[in-house]
C-alpha positions as CSV (number, residue, x, y, z in Angstrom):
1,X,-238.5,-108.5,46.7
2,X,-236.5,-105.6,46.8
3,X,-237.3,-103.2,50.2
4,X,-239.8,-100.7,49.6
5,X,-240.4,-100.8,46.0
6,X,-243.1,-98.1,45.5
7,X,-242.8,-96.6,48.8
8,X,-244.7,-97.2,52.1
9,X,-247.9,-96.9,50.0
10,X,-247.5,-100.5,49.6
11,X,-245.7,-101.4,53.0
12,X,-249.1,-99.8,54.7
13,X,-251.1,-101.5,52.3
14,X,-249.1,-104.6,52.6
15,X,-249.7,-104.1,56.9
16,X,-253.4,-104.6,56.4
17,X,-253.7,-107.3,54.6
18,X,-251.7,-109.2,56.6
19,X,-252.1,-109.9,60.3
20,X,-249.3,-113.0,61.1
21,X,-246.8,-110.7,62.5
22,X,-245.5,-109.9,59.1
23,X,-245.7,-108.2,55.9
24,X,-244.5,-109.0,52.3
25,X,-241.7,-106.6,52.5
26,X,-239.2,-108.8,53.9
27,X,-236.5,-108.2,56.3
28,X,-233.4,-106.2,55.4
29,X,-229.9,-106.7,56.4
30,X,-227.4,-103.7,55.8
31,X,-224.5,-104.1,52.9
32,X,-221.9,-104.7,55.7
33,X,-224.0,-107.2,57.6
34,X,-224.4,-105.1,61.0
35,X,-228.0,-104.2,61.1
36,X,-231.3,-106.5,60.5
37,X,-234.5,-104.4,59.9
38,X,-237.8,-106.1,59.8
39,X,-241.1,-104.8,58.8
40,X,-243.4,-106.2,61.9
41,X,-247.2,-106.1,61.9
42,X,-248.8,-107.2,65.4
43,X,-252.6,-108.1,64.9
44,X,-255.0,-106.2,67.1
45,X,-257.4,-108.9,67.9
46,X,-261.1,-109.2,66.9
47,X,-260.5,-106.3,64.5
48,X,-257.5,-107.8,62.8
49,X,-256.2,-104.4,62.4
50,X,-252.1,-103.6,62.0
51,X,-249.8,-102.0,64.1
52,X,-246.6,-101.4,61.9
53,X,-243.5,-100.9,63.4
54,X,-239.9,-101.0,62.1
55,X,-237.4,-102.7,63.6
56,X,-234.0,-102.5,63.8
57,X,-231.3,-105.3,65.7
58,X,-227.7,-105.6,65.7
59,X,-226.4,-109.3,65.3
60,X,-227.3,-110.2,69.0
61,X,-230.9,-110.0,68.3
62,X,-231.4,-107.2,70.3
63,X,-233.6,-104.9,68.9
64,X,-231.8,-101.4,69.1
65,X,-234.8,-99.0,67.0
66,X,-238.3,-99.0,67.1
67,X,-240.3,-96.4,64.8
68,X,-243.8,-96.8,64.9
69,X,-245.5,-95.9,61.4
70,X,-249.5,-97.1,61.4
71,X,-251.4,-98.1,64.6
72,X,-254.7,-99.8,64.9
73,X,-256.5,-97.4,67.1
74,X,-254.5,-93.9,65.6
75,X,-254.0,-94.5,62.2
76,X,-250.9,-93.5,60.8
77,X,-248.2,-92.4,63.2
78,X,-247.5,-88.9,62.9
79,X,-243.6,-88.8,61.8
80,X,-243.5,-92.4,61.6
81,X,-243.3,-92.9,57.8
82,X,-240.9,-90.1,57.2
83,X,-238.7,-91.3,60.1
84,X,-238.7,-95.0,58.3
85,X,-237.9,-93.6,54.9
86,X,-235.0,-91.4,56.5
87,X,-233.7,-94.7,58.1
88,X,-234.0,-96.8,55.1
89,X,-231.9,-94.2,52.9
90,X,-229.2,-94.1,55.9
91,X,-228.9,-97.8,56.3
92,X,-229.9,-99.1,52.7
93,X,-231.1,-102.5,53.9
94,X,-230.3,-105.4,51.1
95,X,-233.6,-107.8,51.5
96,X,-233.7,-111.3,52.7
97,X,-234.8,-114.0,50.8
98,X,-237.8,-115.8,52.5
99,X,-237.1,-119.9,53.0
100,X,-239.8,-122.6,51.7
101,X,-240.6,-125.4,53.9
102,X,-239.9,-129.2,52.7
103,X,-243.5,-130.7,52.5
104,X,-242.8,-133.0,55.6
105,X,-241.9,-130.3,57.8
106,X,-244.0,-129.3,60.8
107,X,-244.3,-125.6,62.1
108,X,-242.1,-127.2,65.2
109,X,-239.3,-128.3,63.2
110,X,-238.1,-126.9,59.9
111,X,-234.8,-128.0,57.4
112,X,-233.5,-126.0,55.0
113,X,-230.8,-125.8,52.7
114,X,-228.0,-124.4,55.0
115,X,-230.8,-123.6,58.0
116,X,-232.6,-126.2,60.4
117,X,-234.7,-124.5,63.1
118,X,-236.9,-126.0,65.9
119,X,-238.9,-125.1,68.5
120,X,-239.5,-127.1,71.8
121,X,-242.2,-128.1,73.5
122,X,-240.6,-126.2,76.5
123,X,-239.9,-122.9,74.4
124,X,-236.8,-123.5,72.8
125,X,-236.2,-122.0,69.9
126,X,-232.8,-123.7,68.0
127,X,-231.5,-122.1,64.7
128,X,-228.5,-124.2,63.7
129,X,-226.7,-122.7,60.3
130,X,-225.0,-125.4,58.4
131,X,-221.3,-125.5,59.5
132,X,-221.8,-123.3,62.6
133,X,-223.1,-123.9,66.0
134,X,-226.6,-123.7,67.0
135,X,-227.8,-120.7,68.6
136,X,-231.0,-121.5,71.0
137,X,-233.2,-118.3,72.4
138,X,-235.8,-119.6,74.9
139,X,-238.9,-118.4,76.1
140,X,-241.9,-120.0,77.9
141,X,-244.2,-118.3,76.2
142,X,-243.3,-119.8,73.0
143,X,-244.1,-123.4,74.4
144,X,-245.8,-125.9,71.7
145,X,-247.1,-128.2,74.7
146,X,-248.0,-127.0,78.0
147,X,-245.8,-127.5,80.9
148,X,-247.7,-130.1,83.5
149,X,-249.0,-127.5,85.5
150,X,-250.4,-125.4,82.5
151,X,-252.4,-129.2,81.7
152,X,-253.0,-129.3,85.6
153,X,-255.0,-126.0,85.6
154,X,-256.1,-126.5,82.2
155,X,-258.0,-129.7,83.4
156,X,-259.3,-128.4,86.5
157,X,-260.9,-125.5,84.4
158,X,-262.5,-128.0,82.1
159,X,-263.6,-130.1,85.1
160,X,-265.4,-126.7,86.5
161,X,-266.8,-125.7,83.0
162,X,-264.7,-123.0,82.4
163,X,-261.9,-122.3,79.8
164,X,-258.2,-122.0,80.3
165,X,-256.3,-120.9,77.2
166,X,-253.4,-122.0,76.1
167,X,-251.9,-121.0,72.4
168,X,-249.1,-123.1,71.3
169,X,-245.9,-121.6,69.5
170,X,-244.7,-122.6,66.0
171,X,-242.4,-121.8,63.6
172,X,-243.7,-119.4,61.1
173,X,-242.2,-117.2,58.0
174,X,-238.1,-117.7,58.2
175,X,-236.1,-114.8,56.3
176,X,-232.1,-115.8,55.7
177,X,-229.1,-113.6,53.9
178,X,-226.1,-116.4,53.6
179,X,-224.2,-114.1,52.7
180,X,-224.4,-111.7,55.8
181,X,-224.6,-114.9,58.0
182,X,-228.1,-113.5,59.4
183,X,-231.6,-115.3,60.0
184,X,-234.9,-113.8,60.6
185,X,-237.7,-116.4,62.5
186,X,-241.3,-115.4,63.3
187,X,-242.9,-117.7,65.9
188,X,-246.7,-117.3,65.7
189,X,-249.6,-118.8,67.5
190,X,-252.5,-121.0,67.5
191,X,-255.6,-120.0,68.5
192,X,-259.2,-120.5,67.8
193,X,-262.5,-118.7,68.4
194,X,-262.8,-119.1,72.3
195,X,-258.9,-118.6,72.7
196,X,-257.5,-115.9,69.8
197,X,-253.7,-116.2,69.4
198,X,-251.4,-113.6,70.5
199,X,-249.3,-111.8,67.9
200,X,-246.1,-113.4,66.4
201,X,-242.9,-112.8,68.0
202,X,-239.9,-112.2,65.9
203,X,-236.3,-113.3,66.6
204,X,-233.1,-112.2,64.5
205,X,-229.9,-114.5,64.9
206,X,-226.2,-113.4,63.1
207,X,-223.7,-116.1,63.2
């Protein structure tokens, strides 16, 4: 899908209908490979509203602009559309193309066609390109088993008829450019009706 299309009538629109820290605009990576954009919806709990914000990271992964365009509790951002229109015309992102999972794959390990990427149970997340190292960003938070003391208190609030949440990472929509050597993971969240999942947290790797 080509960025933008029919303007951010249908990135907005696109934001509300989805709530899995992403949108069906996919990410963008400049002609000369140096800047990653990514269209990121956070969900706003019980009211499943969107934030949009656009992002945009150099090939560390860190994430170097922020504009704000729609917010769950404002509506749109004043200035925020225009703002991501004027950087989309400077930096004329060429879009990703999003990966398919083989039907064996779980959301804690998924192969690709030059990509494997896994997640730990500790938090680990791996993103090995074929013919290149793997690159490994970590983060407890993004844990798909919790750590024995997570189970200790966990138990003990079970045993005391309470509830301790824990939401397990995974592996969600993967975005890859070959070409510009650059990768876009989502890691989202498991949840349920007593424990609601956080929103997904987005990584970009550049090899």
């Amino acid at each position: 899908m080509l960025m933008r299309p029919c303007g951010w009538v249908l990135v907005l629109a696109a934001a509300t209908a989805f709530a899995d820290g992403r949108t069906d605009v996919a990410p963008g990576v400049t002609p000369d490979g140096s800047r990653i954009v990514v269209w990121y919806v956070a969900e706003d709990g019980a009211r499943g509203a969107a934030n949009l914000t656009v992002l945009v990271a150099d090939r560390t992964g860190k994430i170097i602009r922020s504009i704000p365009v729609s917010d769950a509790d404002r509506g749109d951002v004043p200035g925020g559309s225009a703002a991501a229109d004027k950087l989309v015309a400077e930096l004329k992102p060429v879009a990703m193309t999003q990966l398919e999972p083989k039907p064996h794959d779980d959301d804690t390990h998924l192969a690709f066609d030059g990509l494997d990427v896994s997640l730990s149970p500790t938090g680990a997340l791996r993103v090995t390109p074929k013919g290149h190292r793997a690159i490994v960003r970590s983060n407890p938070e993004w844990r798909t088993k919790p750590s024995p003391d997570q189970a200790a208190r966990m138990q003990r609030a079970i045993d005391d008829g309470k509830i301790e949440c824990f939401n397990p990472g995974g592996i969600g929509a993967v975005y890859l450019d070959a070409a510009r050597r650059a990768a876009v993971v989502y890691i989202r969240f498991h949840g349920n009706d007593t424990c609601w999942e956080p929103s997904s947290d987005v990584e970009v790797f550049a090899w």
